[in-house]
CHARMM internal coordinates of N, CA and C (Angstrom, degrees):
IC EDIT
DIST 1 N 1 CA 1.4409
DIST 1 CA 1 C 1.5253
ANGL 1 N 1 CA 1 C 107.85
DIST 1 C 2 N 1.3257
ANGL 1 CA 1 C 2 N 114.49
DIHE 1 N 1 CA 1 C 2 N 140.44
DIST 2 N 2 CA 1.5589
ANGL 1 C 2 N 2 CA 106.63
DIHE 1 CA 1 C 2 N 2 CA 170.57
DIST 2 CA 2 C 1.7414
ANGL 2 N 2 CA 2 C 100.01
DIHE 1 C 2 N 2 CA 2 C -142.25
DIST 2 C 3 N 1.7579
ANGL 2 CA 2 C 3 N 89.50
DIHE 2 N 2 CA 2 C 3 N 143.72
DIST 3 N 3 CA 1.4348
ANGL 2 C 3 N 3 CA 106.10
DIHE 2 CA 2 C 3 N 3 CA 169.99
DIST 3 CA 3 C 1.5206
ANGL 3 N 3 CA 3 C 107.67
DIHE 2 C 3 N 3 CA 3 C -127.09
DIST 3 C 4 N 1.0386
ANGL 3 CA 3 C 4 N 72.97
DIHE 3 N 3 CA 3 C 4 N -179.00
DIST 4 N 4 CA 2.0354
ANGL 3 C 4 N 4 CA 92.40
DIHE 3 CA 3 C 4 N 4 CA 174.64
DIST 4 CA 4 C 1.3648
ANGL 4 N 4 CA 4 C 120.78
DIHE 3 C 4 N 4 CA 4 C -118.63
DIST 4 C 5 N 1.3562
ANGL 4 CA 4 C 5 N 120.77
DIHE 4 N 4 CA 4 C 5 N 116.72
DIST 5 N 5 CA 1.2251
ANGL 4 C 5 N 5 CA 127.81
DIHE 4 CA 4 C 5 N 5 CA 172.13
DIST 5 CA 5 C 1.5016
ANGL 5 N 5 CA 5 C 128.45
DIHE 4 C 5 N 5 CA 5 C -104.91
DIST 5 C 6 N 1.5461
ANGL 5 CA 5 C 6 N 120.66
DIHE 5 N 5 CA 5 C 6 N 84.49
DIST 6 N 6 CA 1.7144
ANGL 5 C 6 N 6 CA 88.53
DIHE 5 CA 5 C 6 N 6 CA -178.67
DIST 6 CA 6 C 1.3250
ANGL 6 N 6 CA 6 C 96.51
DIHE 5 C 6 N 6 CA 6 C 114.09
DIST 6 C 7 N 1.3068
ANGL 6 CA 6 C 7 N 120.41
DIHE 6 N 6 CA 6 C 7 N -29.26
DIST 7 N 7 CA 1.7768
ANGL 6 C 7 N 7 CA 121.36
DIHE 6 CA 6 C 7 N 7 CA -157.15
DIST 7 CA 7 C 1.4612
ANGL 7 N 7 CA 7 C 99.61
DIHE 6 C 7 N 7 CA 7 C 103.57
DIST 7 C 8 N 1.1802
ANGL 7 CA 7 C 8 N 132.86
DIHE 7 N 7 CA 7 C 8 N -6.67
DIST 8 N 8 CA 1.8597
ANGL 7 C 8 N 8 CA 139.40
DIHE 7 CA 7 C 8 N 8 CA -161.03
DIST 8 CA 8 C 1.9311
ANGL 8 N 8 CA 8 C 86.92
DIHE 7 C 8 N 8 CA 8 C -98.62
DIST 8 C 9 N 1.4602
ANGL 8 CA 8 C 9 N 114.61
DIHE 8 N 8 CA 8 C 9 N 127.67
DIST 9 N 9 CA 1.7625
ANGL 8 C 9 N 9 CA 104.84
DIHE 8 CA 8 C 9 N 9 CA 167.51
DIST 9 CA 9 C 1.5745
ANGL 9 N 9 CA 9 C 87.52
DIHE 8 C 9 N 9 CA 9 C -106.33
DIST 9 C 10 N 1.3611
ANGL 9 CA 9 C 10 N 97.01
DIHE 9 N 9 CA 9 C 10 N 132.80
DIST 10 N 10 CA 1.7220
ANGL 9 C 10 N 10 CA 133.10
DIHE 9 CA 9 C 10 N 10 CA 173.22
DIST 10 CA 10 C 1.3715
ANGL 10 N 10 CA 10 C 111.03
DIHE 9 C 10 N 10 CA 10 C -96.48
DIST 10 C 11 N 1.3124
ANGL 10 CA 10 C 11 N 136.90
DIHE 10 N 10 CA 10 C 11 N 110.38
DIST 11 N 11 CA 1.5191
ANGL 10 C 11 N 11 CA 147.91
DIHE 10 CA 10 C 11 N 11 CA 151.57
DIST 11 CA 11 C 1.5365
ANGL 11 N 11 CA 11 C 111.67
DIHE 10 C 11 N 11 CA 11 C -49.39
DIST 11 C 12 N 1.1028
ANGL 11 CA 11 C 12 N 136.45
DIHE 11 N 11 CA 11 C 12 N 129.70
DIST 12 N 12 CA 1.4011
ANGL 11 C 12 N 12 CA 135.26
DIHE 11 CA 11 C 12 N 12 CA 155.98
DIST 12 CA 12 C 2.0739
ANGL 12 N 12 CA 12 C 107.24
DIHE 11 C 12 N 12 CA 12 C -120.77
DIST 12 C 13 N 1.1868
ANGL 12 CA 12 C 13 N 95.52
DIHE 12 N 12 CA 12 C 13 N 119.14
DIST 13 N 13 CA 1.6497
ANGL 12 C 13 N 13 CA 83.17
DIHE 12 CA 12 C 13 N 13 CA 170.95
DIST 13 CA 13 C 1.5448
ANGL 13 N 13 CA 13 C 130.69
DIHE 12 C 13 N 13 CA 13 C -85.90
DIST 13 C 14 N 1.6779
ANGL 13 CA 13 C 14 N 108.86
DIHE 13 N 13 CA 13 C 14 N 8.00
DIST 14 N 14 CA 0.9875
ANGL 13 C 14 N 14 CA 90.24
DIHE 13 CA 13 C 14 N 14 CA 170.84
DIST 14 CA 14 C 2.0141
ANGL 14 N 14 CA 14 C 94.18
DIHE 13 C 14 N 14 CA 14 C -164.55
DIST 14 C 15 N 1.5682
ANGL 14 CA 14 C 15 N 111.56
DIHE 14 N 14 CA 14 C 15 N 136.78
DIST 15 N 15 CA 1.6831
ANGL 14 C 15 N 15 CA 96.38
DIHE 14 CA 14 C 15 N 15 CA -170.50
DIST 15 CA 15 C 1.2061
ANGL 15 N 15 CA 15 C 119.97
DIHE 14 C 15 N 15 CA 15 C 3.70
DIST 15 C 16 N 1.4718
ANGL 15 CA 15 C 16 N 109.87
DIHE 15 N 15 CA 15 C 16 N 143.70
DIST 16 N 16 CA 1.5227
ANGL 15 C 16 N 16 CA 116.90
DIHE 15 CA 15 C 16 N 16 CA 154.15
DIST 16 CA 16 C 1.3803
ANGL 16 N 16 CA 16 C 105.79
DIHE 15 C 16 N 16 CA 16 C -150.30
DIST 16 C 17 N 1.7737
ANGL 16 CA 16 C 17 N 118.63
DIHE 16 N 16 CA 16 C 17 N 169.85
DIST 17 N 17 CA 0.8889
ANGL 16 C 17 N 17 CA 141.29
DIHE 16 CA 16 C 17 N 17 CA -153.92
DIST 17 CA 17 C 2.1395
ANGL 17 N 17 CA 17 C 104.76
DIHE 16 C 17 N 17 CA 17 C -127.74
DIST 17 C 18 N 1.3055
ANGL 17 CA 17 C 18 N 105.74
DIHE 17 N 17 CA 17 C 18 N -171.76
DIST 18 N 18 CA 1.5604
ANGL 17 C 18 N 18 CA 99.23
DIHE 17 CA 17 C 18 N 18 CA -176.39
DIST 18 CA 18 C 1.4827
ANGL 18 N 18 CA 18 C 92.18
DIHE 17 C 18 N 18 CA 18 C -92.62
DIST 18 C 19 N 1.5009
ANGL 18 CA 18 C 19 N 131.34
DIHE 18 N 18 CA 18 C 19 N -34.34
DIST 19 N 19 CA 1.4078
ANGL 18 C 19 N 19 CA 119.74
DIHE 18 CA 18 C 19 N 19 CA -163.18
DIST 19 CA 19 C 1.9268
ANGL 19 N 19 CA 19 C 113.30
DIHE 18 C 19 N 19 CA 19 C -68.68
DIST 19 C 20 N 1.6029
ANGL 19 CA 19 C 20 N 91.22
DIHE 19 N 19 CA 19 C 20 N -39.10
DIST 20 N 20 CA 1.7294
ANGL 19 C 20 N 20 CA 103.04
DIHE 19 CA 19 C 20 N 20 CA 163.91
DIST 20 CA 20 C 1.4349
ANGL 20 N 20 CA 20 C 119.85
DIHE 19 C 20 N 20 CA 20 C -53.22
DIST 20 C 21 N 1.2894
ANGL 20 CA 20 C 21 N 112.80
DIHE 20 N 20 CA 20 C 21 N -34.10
DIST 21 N 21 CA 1.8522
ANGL 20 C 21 N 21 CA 128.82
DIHE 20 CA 20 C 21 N 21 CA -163.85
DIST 21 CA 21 C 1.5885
ANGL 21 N 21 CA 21 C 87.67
DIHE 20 C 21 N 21 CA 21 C -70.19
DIST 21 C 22 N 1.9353
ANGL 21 CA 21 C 22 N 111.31
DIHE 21 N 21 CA 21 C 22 N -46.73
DIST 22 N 22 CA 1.5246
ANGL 21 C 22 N 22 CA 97.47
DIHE 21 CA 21 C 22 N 22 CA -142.20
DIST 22 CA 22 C 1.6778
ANGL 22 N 22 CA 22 C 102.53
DIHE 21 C 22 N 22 CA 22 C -89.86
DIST 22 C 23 N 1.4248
ANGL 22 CA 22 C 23 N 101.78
DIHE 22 N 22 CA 22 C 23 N -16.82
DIST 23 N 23 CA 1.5467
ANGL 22 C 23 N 23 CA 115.02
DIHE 22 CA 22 C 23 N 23 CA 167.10
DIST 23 CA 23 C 2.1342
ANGL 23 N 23 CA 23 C 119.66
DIHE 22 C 23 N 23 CA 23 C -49.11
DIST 23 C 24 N 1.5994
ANGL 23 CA 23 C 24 N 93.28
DIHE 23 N 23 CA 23 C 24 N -39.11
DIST 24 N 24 CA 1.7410
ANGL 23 C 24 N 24 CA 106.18
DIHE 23 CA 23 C 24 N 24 CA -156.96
DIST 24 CA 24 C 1.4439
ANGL 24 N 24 CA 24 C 66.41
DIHE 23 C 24 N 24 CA 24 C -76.92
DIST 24 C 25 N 1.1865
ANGL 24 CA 24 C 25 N 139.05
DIHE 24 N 24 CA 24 C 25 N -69.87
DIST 25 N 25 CA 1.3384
ANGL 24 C 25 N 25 CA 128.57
DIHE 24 CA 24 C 25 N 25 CA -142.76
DIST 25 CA 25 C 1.6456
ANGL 25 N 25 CA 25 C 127.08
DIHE 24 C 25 N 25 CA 25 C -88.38
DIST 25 C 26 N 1.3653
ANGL 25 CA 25 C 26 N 98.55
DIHE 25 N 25 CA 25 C 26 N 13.69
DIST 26 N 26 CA 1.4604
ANGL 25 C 26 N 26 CA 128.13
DIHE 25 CA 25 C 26 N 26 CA 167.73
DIST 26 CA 26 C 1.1385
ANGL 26 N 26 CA 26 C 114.45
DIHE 25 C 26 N 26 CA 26 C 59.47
DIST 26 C 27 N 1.5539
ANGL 26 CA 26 C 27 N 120.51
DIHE 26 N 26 CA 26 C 27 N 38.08
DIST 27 N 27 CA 1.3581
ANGL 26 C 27 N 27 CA 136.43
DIHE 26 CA 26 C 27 N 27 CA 175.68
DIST 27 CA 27 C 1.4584
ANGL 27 N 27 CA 27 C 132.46
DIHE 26 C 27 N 27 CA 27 C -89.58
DIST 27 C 28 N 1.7881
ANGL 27 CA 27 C 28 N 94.10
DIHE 27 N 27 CA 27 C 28 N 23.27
DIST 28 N 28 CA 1.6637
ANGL 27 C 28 N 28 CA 96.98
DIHE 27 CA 27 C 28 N 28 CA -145.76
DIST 28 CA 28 C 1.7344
ANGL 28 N 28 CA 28 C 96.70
DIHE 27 C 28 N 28 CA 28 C -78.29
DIST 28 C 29 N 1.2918
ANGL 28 CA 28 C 29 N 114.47
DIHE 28 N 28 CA 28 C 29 N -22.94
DIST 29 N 29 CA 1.2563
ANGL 28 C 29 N 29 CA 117.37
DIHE 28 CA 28 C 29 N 29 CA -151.63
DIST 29 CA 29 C 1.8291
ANGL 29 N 29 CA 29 C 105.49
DIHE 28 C 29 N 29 CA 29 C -118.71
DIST 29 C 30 N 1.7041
ANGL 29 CA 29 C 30 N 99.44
DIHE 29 N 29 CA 29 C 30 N 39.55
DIST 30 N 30 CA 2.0632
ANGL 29 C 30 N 30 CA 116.25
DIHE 29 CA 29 C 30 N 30 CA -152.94
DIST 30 CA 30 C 1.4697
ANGL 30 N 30 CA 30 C 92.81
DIHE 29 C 30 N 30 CA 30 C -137.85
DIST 30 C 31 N 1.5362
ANGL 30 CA 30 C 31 N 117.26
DIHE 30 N 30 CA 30 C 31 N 113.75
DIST 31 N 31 CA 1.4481
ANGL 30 C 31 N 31 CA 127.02
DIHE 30 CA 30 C 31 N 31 CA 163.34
DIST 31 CA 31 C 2.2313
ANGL 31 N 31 CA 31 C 93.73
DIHE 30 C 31 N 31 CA 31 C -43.35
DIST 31 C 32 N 0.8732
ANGL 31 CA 31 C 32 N 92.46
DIHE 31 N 31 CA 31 C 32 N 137.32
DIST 32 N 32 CA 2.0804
ANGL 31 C 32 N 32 CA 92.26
DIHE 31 CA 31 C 32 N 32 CA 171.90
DIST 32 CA 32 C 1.1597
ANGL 32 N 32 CA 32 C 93.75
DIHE 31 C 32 N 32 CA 32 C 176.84
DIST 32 C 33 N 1.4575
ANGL 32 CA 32 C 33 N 101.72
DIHE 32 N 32 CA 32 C 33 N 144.82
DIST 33 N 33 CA 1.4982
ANGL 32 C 33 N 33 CA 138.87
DIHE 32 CA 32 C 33 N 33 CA 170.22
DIST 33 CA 33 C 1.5239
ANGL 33 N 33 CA 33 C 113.19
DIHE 32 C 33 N 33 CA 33 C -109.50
DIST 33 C 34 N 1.3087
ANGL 33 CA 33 C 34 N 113.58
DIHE 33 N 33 CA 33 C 34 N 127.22
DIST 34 N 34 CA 1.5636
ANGL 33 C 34 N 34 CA 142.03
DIHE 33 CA 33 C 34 N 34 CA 174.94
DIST 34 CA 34 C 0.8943
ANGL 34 N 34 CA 34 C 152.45
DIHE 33 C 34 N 34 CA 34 C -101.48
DIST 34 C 35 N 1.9824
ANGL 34 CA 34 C 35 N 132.24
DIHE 34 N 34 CA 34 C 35 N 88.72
DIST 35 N 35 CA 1.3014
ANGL 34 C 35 N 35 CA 120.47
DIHE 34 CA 34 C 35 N 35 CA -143.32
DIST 35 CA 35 C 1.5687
ANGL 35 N 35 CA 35 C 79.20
DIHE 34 C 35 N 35 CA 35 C -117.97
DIST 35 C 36 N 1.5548
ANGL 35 CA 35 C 36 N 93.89
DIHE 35 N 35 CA 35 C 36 N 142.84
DIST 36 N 36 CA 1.6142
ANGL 35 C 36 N 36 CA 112.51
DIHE 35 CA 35 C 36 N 36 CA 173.20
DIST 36 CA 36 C 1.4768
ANGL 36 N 36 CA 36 C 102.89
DIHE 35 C 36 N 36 CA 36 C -127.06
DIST 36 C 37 N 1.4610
ANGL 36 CA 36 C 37 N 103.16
DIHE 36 N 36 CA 36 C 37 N 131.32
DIST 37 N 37 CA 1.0976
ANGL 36 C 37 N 37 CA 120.66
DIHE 36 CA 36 C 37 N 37 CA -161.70
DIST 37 CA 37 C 1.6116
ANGL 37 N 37 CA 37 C 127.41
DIHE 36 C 37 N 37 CA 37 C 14.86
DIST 37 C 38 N 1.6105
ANGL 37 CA 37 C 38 N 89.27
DIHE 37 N 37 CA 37 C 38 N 70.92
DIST 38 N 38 CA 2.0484
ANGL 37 C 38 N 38 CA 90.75
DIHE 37 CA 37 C 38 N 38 CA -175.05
DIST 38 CA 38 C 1.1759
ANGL 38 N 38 CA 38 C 127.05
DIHE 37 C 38 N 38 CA 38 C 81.51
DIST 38 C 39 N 0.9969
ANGL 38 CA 38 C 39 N 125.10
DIHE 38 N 38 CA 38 C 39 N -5.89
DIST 39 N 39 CA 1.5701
ANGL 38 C 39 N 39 CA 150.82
DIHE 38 CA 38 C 39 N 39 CA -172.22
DIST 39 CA 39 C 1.6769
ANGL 39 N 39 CA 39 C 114.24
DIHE 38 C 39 N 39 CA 39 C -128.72
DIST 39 C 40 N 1.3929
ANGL 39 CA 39 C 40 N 120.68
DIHE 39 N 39 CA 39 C 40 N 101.41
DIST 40 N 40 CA 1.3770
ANGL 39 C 40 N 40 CA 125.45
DIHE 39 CA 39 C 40 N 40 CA 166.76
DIST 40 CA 40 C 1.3024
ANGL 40 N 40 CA 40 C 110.69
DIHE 39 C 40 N 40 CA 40 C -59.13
DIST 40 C 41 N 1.6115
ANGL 40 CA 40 C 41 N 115.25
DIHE 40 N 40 CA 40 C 41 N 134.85
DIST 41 N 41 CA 1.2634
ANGL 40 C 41 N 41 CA 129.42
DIHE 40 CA 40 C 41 N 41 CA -179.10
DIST 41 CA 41 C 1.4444
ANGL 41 N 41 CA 41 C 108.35
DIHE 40 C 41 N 41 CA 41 C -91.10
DIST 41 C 42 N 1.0646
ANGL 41 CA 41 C 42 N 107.86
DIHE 41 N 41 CA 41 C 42 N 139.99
DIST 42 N 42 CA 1.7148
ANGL 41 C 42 N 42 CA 101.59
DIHE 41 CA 41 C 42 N 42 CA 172.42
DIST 42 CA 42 C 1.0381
ANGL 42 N 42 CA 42 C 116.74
DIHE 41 C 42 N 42 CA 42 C -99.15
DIST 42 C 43 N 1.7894
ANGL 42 CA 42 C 43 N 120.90
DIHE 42 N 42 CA 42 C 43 N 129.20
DIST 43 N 43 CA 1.7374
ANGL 42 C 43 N 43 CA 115.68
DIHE 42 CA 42 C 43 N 43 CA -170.16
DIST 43 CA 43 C 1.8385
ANGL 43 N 43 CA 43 C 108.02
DIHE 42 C 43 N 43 CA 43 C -42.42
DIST 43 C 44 N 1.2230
ANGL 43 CA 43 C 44 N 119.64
DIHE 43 N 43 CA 43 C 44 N -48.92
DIST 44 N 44 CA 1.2973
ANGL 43 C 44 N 44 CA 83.79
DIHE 43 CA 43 C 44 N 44 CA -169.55
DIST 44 CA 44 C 1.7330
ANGL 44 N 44 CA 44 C 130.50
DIHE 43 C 44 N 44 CA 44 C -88.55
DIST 44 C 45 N 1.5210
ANGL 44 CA 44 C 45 N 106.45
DIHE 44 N 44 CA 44 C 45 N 37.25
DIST 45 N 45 CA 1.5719
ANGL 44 C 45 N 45 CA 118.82
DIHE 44 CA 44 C 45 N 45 CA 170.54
DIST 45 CA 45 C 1.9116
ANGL 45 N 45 CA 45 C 98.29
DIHE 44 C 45 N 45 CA 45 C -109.61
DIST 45 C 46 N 1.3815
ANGL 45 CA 45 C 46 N 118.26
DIHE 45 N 45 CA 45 C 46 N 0.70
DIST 46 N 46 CA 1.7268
ANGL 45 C 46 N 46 CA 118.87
DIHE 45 CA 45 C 46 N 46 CA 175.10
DIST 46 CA 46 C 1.3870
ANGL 46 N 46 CA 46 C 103.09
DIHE 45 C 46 N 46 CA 46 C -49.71
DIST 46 C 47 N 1.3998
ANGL 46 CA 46 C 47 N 125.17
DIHE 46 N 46 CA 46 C 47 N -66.36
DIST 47 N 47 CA 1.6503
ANGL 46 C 47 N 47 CA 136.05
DIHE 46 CA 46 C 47 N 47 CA -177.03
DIST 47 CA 47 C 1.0334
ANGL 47 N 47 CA 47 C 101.32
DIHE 46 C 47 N 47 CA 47 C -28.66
DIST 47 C 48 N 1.3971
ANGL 47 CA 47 C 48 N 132.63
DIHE 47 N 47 CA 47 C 48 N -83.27
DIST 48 N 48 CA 1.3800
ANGL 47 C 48 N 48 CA 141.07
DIHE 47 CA 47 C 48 N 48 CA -147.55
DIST 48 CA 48 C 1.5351
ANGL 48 N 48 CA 48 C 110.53
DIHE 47 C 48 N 48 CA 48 C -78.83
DIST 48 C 49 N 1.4986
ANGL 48 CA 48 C 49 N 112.70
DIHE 48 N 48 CA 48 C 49 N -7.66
DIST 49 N 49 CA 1.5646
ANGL 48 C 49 N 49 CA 95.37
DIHE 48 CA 48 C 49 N 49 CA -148.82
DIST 49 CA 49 C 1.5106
ANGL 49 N 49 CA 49 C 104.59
DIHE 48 C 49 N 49 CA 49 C -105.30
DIST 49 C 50 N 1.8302
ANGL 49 CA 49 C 50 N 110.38
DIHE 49 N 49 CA 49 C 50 N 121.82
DIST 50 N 50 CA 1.1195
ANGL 49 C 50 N 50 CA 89.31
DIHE 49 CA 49 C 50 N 50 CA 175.70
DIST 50 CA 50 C 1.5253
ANGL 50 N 50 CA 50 C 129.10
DIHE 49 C 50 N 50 CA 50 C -125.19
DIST 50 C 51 N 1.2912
ANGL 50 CA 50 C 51 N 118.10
DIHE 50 N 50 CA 50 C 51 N 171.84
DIST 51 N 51 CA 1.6737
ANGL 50 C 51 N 51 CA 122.01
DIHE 50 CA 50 C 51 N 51 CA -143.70
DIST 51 CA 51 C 1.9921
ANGL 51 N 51 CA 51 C 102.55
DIHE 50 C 51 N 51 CA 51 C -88.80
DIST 51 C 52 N 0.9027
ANGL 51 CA 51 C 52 N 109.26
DIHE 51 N 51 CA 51 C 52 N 129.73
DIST 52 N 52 CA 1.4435
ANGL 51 C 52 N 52 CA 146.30
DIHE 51 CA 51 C 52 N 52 CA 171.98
DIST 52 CA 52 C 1.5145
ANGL 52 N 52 CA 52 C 106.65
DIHE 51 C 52 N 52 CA 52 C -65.60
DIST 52 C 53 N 1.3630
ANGL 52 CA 52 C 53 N 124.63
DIHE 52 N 52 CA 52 C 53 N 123.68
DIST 53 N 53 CA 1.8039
ANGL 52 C 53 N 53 CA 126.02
DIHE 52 CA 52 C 53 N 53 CA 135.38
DIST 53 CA 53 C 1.3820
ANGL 53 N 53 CA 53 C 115.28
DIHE 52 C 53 N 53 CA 53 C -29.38
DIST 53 C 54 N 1.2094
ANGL 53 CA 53 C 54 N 125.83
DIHE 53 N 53 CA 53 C 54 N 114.04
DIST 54 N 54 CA 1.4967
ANGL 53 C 54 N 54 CA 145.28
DIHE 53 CA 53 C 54 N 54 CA 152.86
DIST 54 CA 54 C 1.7723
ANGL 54 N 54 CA 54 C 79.19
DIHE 53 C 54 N 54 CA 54 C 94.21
DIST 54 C 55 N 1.3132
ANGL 54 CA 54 C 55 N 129.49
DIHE 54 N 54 CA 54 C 55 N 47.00
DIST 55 N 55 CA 2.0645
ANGL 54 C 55 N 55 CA 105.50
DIHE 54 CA 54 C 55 N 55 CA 153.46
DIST 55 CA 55 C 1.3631
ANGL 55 N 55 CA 55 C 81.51
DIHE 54 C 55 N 55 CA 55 C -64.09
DIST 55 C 56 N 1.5341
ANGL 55 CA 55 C 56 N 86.70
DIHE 55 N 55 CA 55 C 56 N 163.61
DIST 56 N 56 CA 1.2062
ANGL 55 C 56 N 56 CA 108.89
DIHE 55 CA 55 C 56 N 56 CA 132.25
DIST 56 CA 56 C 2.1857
ANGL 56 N 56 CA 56 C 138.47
DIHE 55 C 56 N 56 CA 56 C -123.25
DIST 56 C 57 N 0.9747
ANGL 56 CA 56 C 57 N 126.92
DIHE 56 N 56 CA 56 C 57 N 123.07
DIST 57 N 57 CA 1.5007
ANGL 56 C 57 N 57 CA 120.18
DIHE 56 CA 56 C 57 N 57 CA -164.60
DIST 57 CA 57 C 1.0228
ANGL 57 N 57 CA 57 C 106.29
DIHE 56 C 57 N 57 CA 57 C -114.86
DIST 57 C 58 N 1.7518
ANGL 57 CA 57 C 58 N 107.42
DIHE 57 N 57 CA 57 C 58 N 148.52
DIST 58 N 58 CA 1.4311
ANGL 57 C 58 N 58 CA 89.76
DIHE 57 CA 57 C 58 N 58 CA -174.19
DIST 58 CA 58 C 2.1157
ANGL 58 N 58 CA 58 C 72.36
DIHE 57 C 58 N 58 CA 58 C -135.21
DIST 58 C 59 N 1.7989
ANGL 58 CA 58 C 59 N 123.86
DIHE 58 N 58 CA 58 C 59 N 128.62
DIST 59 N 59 CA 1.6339
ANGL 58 C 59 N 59 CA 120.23
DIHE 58 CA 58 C 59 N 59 CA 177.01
DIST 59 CA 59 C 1.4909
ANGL 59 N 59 CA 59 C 81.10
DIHE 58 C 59 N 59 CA 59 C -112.72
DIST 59 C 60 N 1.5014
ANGL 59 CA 59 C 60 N 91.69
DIHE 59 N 59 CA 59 C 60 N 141.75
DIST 60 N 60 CA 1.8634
ANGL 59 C 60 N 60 CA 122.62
DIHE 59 CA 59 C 60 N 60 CA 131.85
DIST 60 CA 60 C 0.3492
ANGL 60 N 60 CA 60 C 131.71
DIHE 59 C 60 N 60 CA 60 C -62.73
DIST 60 C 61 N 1.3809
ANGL 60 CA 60 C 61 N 137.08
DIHE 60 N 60 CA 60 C 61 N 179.21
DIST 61 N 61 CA 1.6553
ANGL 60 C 61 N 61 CA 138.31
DIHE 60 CA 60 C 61 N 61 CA 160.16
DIST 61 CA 61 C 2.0323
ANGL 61 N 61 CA 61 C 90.65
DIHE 60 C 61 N 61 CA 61 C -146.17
DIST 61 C 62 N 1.5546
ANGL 61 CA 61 C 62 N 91.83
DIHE 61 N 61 CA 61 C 62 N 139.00
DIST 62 N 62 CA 1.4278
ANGL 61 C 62 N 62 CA 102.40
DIHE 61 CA 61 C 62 N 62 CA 169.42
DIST 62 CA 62 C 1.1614
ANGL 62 N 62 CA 62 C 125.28
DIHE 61 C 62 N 62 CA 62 C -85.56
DIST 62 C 63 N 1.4879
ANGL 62 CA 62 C 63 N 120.79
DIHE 62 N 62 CA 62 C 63 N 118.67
DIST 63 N 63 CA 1.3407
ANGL 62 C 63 N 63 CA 116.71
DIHE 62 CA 62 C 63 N 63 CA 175.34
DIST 63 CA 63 C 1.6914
ANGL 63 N 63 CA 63 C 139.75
DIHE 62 C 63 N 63 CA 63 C -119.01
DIST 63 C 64 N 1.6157
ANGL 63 CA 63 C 64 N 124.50
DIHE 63 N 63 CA 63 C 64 N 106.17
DIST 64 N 64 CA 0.8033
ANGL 63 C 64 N 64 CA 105.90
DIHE 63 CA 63 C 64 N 64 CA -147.88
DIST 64 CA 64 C 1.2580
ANGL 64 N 64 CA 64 C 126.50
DIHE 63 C 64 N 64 CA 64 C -68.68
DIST 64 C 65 N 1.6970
ANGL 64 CA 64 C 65 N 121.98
DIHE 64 N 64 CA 64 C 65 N -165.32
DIST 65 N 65 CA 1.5182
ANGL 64 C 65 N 65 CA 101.38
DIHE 64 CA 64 C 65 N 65 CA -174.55
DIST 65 CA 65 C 1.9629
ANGL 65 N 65 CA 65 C 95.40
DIHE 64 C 65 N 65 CA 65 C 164.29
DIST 65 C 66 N 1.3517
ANGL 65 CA 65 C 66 N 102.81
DIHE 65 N 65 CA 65 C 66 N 154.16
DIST 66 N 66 CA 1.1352
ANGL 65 C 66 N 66 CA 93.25
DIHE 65 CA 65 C 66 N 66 CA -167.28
DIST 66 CA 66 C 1.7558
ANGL 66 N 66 CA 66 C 100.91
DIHE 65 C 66 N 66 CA 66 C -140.24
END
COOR INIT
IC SEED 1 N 1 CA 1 C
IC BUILD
């Protein structure tokens, strides 16, 4: 399966999900926001949601600042 993250295309060889996505990309432990294909995800649809041939995603990361 391949998506796009970022403008970055990601290979998966076999299903994946957003909690797997945010794991490969070592985000597990990163305030971030997630729009899949044009559409912001809301953290609590991450669990269930799973990733499609050709998504496309584009995560943030929150940074604080004053």
């Amino acid at each position: 399966m391949e998506i796009t993250v970022n403008g970055d295309i990601l290979h998966f060889d076999t299903p994946a999900n957003i909690p797997q996505l945010i794991t490969r990309l070592e985000l597990s432990n990163v305030k971030i926001a997630i729009e899949l294909n044009k559409q912001i995800l809301p953290r609590s649809e991450y669990a269930q949601k799973s990733l499609q041939e050709g998504d496309i995603l584009e995560i943030v990361q929150a940074i604080g600042g004053g």
